[in-house]
C-alpha positions in Angstrom: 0.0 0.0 0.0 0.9 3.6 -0.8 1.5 5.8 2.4 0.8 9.2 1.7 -0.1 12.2 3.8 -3.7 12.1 4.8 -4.2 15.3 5.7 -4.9 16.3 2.2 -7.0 12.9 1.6 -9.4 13.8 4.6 -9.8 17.2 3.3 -11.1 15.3 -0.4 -13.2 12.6 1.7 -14.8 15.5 3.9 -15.6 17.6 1.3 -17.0 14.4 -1.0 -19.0 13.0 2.2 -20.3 16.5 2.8 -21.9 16.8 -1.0 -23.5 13.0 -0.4 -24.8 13.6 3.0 -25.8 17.2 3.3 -24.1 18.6 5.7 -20.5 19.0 7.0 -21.7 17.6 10.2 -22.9 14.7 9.4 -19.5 14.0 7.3 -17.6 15.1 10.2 -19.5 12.3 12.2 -19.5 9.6 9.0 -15.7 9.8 8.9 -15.3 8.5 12.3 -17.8 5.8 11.7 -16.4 2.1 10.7 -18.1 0.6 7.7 -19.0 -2.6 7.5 -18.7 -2.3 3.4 -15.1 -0.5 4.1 -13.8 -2.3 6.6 -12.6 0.2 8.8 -13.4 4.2 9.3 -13.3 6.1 6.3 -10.9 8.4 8.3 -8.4 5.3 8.8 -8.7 4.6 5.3 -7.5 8.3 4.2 -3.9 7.2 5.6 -3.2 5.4 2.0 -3.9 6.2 -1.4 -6.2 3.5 -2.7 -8.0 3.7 1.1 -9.0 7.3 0.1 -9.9 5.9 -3.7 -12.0 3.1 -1.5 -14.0 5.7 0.4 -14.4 7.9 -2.7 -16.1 5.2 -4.7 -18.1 4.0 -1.9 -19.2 7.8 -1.5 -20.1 8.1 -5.2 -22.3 4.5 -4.4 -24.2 5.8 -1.8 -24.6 9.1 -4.2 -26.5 6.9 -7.0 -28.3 4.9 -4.2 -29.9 8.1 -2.8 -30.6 10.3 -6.0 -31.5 7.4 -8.2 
């Protein structure tokens, strides 16, 4: 796995999570969440590349799921 800086891969989850859900809030509370689908917490996940690429397409799966 790829180690990168997370800091700029929470700030591209968080902004992501907050278009799908709404609110920054409830992305601020979604990234701390584990996911059963993920694995882990999206937030642990932003530590690697393909975590952050993980999170982003399960983002973009909830986006279809809720505006479809």
């Amino acid at each position: 796995m790829a180690h990168t800086d997370d800091e700029p891969n929470m700030a591209q989850i968080l902004e992501r999570a907050t278009e799908v859900l709404g609110s920054a809030q409830a992305a601020g509370e979604w990234v701390d969440k584990r996911s059963a689908t993920l694995g882990a917490t999206p937030r642990e996940l932003s530590a690697t590349t393909e975590g952050t690429d993980r999170v982003l397409l399960h983002l973009n799966g909830i986006s279809r799921h809720r505006f479809a």
